[in-house]
Each structure stands twice: as C-alpha cells, then as structure tokens.
N, C-alpha and C positions, 0 to 999 in steps of 0.2 A: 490456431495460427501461431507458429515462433516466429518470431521476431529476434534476433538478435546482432550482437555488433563486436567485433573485437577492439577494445582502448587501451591505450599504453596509457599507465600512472603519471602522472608529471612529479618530478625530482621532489616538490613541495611538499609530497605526501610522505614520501620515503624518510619518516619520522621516525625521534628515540623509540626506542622498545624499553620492557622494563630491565633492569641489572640484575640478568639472568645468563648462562652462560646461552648460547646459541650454537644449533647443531645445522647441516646440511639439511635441506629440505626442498626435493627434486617435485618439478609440475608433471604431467602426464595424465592419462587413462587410466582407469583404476584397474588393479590387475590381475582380478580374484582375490577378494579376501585380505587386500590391502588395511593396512593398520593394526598389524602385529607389532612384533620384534621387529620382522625384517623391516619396515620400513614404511612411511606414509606414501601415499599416489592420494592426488582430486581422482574423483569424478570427471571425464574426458566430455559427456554430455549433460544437460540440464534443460528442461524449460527455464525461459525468461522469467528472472525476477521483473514484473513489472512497475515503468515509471510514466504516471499518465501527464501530460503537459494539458491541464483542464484549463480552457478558456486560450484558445491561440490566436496568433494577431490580426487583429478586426478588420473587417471591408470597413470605405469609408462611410462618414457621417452616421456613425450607429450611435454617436455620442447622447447622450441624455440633459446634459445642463451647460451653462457655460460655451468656453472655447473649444471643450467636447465635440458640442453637436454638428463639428462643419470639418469633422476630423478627418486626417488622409486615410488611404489607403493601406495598411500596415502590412498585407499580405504580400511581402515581398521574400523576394530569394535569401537575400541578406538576416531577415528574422525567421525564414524555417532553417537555415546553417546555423542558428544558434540552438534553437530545440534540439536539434541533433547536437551539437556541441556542449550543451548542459546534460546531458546521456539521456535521454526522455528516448524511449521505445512506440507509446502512444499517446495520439492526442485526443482532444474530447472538446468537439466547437461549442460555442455559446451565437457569437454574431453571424456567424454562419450559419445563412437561411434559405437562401435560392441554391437549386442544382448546380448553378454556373459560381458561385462561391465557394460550396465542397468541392466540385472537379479541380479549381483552383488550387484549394488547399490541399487535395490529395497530391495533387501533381508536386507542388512545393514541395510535400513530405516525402514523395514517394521515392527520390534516390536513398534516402538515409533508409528503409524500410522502416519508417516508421509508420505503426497500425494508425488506422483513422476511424471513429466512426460517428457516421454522416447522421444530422438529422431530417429521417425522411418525413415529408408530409405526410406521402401516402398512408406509410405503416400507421403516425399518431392517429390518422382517420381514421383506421379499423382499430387500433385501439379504443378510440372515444366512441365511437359505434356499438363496440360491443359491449362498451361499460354504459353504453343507455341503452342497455335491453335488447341492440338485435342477433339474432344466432349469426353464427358463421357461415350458414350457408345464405343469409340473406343477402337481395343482389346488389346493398347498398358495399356489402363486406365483399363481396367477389368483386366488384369492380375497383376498389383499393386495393386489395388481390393484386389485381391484373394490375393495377397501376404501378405497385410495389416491384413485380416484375419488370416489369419494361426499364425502370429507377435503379436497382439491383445488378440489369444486366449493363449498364451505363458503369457503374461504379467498379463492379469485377475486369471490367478493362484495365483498373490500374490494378497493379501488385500491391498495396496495402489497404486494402477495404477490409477492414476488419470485424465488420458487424454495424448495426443502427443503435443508435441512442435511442431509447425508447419510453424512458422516465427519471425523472428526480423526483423525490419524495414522494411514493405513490402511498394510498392510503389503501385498507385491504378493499375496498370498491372495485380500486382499477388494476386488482389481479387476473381477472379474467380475460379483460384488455390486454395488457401485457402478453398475456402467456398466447393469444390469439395470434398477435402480431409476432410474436418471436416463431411461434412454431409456423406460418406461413417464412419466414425467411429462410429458416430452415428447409421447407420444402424446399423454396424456390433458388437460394443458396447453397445449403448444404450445411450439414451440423457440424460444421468449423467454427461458421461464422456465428458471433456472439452478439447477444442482446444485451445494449448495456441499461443499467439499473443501479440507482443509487437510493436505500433505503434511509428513512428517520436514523438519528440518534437516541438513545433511550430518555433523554429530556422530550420526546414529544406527547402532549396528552393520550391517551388508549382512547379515549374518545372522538378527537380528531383522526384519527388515521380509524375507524371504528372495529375496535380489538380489544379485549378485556384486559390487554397489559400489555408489556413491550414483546415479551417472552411468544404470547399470541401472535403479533405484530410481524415479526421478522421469521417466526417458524412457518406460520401460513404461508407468506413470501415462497420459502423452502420447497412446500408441497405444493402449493397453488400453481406458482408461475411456472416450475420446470427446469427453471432457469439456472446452471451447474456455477455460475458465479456471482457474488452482491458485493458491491460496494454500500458504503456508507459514511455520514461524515458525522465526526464529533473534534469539537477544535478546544483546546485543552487550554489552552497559553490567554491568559488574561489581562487588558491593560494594567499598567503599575506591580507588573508580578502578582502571582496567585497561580494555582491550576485548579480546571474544572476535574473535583471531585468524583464525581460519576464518570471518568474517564475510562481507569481502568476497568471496571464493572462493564463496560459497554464493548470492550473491547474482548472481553469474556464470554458474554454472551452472544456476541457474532462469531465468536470461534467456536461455542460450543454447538450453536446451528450449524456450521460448515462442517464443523467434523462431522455431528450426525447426518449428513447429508452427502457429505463427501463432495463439498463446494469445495472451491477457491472461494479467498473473499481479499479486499482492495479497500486501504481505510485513506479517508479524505487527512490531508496534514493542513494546518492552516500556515498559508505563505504572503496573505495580505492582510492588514491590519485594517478593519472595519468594526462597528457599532462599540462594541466593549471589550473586545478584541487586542489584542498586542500584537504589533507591528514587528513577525519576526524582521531582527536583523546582524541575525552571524549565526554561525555552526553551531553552538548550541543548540537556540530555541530550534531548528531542523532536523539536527541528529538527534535531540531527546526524542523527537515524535517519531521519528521514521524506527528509529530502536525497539520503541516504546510497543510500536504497531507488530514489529517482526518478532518480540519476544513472546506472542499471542499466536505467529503462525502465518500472520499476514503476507500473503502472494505477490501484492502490487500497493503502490501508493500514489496518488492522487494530490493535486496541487490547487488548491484555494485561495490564492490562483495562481495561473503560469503569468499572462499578463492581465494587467490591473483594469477592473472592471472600470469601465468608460461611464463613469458619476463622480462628480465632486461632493455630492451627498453621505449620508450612511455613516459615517467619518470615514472612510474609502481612504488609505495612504496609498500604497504602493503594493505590487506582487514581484516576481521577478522579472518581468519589465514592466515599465511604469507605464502612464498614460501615452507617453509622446516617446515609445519605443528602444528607451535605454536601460538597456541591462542594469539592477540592482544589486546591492550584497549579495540578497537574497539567494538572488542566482547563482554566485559567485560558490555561498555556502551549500547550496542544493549539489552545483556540478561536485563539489569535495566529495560529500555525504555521500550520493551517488556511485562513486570512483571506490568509493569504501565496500560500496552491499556488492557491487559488481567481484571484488575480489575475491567473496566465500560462497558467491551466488551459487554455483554448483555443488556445492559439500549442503546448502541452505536446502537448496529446490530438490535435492534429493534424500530429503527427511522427513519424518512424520511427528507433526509438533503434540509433545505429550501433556504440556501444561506450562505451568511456571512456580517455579519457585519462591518466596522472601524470606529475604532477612531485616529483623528489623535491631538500630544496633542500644536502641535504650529499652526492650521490651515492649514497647510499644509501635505498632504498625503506625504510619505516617496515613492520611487521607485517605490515597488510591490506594493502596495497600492493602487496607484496610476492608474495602468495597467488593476485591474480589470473592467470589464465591468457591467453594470446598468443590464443589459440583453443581454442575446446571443441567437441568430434566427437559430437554427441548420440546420433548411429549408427554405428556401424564401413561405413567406405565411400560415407557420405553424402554427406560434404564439413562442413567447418569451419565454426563462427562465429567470426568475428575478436571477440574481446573488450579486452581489451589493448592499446591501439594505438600502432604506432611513432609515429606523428603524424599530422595530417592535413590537406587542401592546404588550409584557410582561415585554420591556424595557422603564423606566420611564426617566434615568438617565445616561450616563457614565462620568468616569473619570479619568485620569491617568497623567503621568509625563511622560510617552514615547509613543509612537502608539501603538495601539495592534489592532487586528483582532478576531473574534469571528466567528465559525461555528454555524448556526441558525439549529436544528433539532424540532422535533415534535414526541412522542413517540407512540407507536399503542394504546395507550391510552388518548390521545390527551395529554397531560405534556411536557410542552416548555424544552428544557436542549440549553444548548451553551458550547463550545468548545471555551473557554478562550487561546488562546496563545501568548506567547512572540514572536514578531517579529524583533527584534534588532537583528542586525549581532552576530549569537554567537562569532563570533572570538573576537568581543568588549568583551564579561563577562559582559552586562547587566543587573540589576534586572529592573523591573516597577512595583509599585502601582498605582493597579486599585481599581476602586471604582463602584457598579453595585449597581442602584437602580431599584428593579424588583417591576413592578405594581400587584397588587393582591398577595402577599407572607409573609408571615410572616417566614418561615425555605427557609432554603433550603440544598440539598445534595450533597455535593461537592468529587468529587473523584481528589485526591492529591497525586502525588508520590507514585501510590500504594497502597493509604490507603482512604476509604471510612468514612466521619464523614457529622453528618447533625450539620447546626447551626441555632441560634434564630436569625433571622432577625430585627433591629429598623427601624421602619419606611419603612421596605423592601432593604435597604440597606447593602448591602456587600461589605468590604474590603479585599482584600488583596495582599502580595508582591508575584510576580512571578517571578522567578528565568529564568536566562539564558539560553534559550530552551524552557521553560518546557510548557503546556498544561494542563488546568484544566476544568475536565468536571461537570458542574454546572446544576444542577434541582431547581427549585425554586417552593414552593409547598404552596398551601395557608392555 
C-alpha cells in the first residue's frame, strides 16, 4: 500500500549551503540514464519513505494514575490535522481497543491517506490459539477466521486500512502465531495488506525470547513468520548525555537480516523521555536517530512516542504531544526532520543500501563505531553480508576533525549516493568538517536541510560542515 503526500518546504528550511559555487539543478522524471555529463533528473516515482505516528490520541479515561484517569477524549479532528501536519504517513494505536475507536480513528486519518493499522481481537485470538498448541484448521481458529473476516471487511471500507498490528516483542514461541494470523489476512485481504511486528532489541536475553542468540532471534522471525517487513526498537539517547553502545551493532544486524531476506525494516526512534531515557528535545537528539537508522537502509521510522503515554509514572516526560494534547518541541523538531528525508526520498527509496562506511579522525573508532560488524552471517553457510566496509571504489579520500559514518547506496541506475552523518553525542552540540574526495566526479548533488543544490567539484573533492544531528545525502556524478 503507497501512501503518499506532496509538501511544500516552509522558507525556514531553505538554509545556508556550504561556500561552494552552486550550479542549476532541474526536478523532473529521470530520463534514461540521467547523471552524466548531461545533467541530473530525480526519480519521478518512489515508495513512501515511511513515518509511523506510534501511539495516536487516546479515547477517553485510558489514563493510568492521577488526573490521567478521568481524561477526555483526545480523538478529535483538530489532533488527527496535526499527524498529518507533522508529515506522519502511518499510524500504529496503543488506546485503541473497541472496533468503534479504530473506525473513529481511521475516519480521522483517513482524508490525509494516512495508513492505519487496527488492533484486531479476532486475529490476536488465532494468534494466541495457535501458539497454545492448536492447528489452523482447528474450529476454535476458523471461527476467528471467520471473525477476522467479517472485522476486515468493516475496515477495508475506509481507504487507509493498511494491515493488523499483530505484536510487539514476540519471543520465537509466538512465531507460528503470528505467521497464522498474518497469512489468514492475506487470504482474506489480500497480500497488500501488512502485518505489523515490532521485534526485540539485541539487549534482550536469547533466553527470554527462547533463541541461542540475537542473530537466531530476528533470523527465525525472517523465515518463520513470512512476514516481508520488521520493525524493531532500540533507543540510543541516554538521560544526562551518553549513547547506547549496542546501537549501531543492532542496527547492523537488522539490515543484515533484511537484506538477506529482501525485507523492508522500520527502526523505533525514541521521542519520549522515560525510565533512563532523555527526553528528546530539539533537532538534534531526532535528526541523529532518524540519519543514524537511514544510514543502515532503514525504510520507515517509528515514534516512542507520537503522544505521551497517559502514566505519570516510569518517569514518563513528554512525546510530541503531551498528556493534555499540546503539541511539544518534539514535534516541532520531528515535522523539520521529516521535511528533510521527504526531499531525497525518491533518489533514497530507489537505492540498494550496500553498507556503511567510518571514519574515525584519532585512529581510534568511537563506541558505535566501533560495534559494527565487517560481515554478518544471517544463516550458518549462507554466505555474508558485507556491513562495515574497508572502502569503496567511488571513494578516493576522507577527512574530518570528528568521526562520522557514511551509508553506501547504489541507485537503480547504477549512481553511488552516501548518506553523510554526524555521529557525535547530540547532547554535546557538535559540528564536523568533512572533506570527501570521490574518484571519477567532477559535481555532485547534495541534499541539505531540505534543500537540493549540485556543486563543481576540484579535483572531486567536497567539503563541508555538518551540524549537530544532521544527515547529508550526497550523489557524485561524473
């Protein structure tokens, strides 16, 4: 199912570039073979880069403590025109639990096309069924079956049903489950419609989820379920500054299961500040994650949360709306971010991500750096994905004053692009100069804060400063 939307930039974005000369640089259809000499063209089509709005605003009295628990009604017109207005394409309920709440909230979404997908009883029935032992054809599973239908055909009345939520964190148990339930929607939908699944972090015990390791963990998922997309959350941003170490590793080895699989996969970003957690709040702590995630290959990204989980407990701050339904930073910094990936979305979504690149600028790899793997073996005897890469023939040269990471793509056109990001703790306020000397180039097209500009290359060499977060998607064209 695409989903998309056309946005105009707001004047805000339309930011310096670096002191470079600047040449014309026309939009359009690509036009055969575009990105010679003669001249750059986008991509005129693309799938949707996806932005999931997880946790949308709540029926009332879902609240848990306090002034929470006697809370209004939040599902209003006024708060699904902001989802759409912070550029969110899909959402993913939490409080929404009765049929008559998802048709609500579909309806809300459903002029913006934005995807929705419902949590259905029936389906977790036959999932919980099948993961206590009974077959699929048993009549306790045909009659959720038939229920799932009847629930399905209710939902495909609106134009954004875009599949069931089906699990968070399942452990390899409730594979069979899953894969039960999803292929009944398929029959009964049609293999559009997706099953959504949000897998562990590799911080989870192999014991708890019961898998000899993570690599077991998320591969099985792969083959078991069926299921051509995974989400997963790992939240990096630590209170007081820090980042979780295990980040980038995890981010590795979900791309190295996708690729061999030929998934999509959707990484969770944290947007609300809970247990030990930092409270993003500005462009930074957002643009590093969401960069961080697309420099891996990442499809879609997901929101922890869109609005703020209704508990005063957990240490719970704020998401991009708060408890009592106004709009945060958060948000503020999400819609920018957003406005940004949406600019190279189509040169992005029509690329095959080949790895990534570092640079480290004291010799020494920084934490996350540090963690990624050369290659990850998704199956014993399969063969490798290269992740880590020694180098690669478009790159002649790098340079910088701080580390930084590069996502390696290849475009359906054969045209190398890389995904430039800053990796420094945003809580520091970082900038870095990098310096990229690309073999065989004389321009190249750099999309910056929104804003699309080619420049004249010397010698194939390009500099420039990269801001605290930010993510620059680079073509170098001969």
């Amino acid at each position: 199912m695409k989903l998309t939307r056309n946005k105009l930039l707001t004047l805000a974005l339309a930011l310096f570039f670096a002191a470079v000369p600047l040449l014309g640089c026309g939009d359009g259809g690509l036009g055969g073979g575009g990105g010679g000499k003669g001249g750059f063209q986008e991509y005129a089509e693309a799938e949707a880069f996806r932005f999931y709005a997880y946790m949308t605003p709540p029926p009332a009295n879902v609240g848990s403590d306090g002034d929470l628990v006697s809370n209004p009604d939040y599902m209003t017109p006024q708060q699904y025109a902001w989802i759409d207005e912070c550029g969110f394409n899909y959402a993913v309920p939490i409080y929404e639990k009765s049929m008559d709440d998802h048709l609500k909230t579909m309806d809300g979404l459903e002029p913006y096309g934005i995807g929705y997908f419902p949590i259905d009883g029936s389906a977790i029935h036959v999932l919980g069924n099948v993961n206590g032992g009974m077959s699929v054809d048993a009549p306790a599973i045909l009659e959720g079956r038939a229920k799932m239908e009847i629930n399905i055909a209710e939902y495909k009345k609106r134009t954004n049903f875009a599949g069931l939520y089906l699990s968070d964190e399942p452990s390899t148990a409730d594979f069979p489950g899953i894969k039960a339930a999803a292929d009944f929607l398929h029959e009964i939908a049609g293999p559009e419609y997706e099953a959504w699944v949000n897998v562990h972090p590799n911080s989870v015990p192999p014991a708890y989820v019961q898998a000899t390791d993570y690599m077991d963990y998320i591969s099985r998922y792969a083959r078991e379920t069926g299921i051509s997309r995974v989400s997963f959350d790992s939240y990096a941003l630590f209170e007081n500054g820090g980042l979780r170490s295990a980040h980038f590793a995890n981010l590795a080895q979900i791309a190295a299961v996708a690729k061999a699989n030929d998934m999509r996969f959707d990484s969770f970003i944290l947007t609300m500040g809970h247990h030990t957690y930092r409270t993003p709040d500005n462009y930074d702590d957002i643009a590093w994650q969401i960069y961080a995630s697309m420099a891996f290959g990442a499809s879609g990204i997901q929101t922890f949360t869109y609005w703020t989980t209704m508990t005063h407990g957990e240490n719970v701050t704020y998401g991009l709306v708060d408890h009592y339904g106004n709009r945060t930073q958060v948000w503020y910094s999400m819609q920018e971010v957003i406005k940004e990936v949406k600019a190279f979305e189509k040169m992005y979504m029509n690329s095959e991500w080949k790895g990534v690149l570092r640079y480290s600028a004291d010799g020494d790899y920084n934490d996350l750096l540090d963690t990624i793997a050369d290659e990850i073996e998704p199956y014993a005897g399969e063969g490798a994905i290269p992740v880590a890469l020694d180098g690669y023939p478009r790159i002649a040269n790098m340079k910088a004053n701080r580390d930084f990471m590069m996502g390696v793509f290849e475009d359906k056109d054969g045209r190398d692009a890389f995904l430039l990001c800053n990796i420094s703790d945003p809580d520091d306020d970082l900038d870095n100069t990098v310096t990229l000397k690309f073999n065989n180039a004389t321009k190249a097209v750099i999309y910056k804060k929104g804003r699309k500009v080619m420049v004249n290359l010397k010698n194939g060499t390009f500099t420039t400063k990269i801001g605290s977060g930010e993510g620059y998607y680079i073509i170098p064209l001969e």
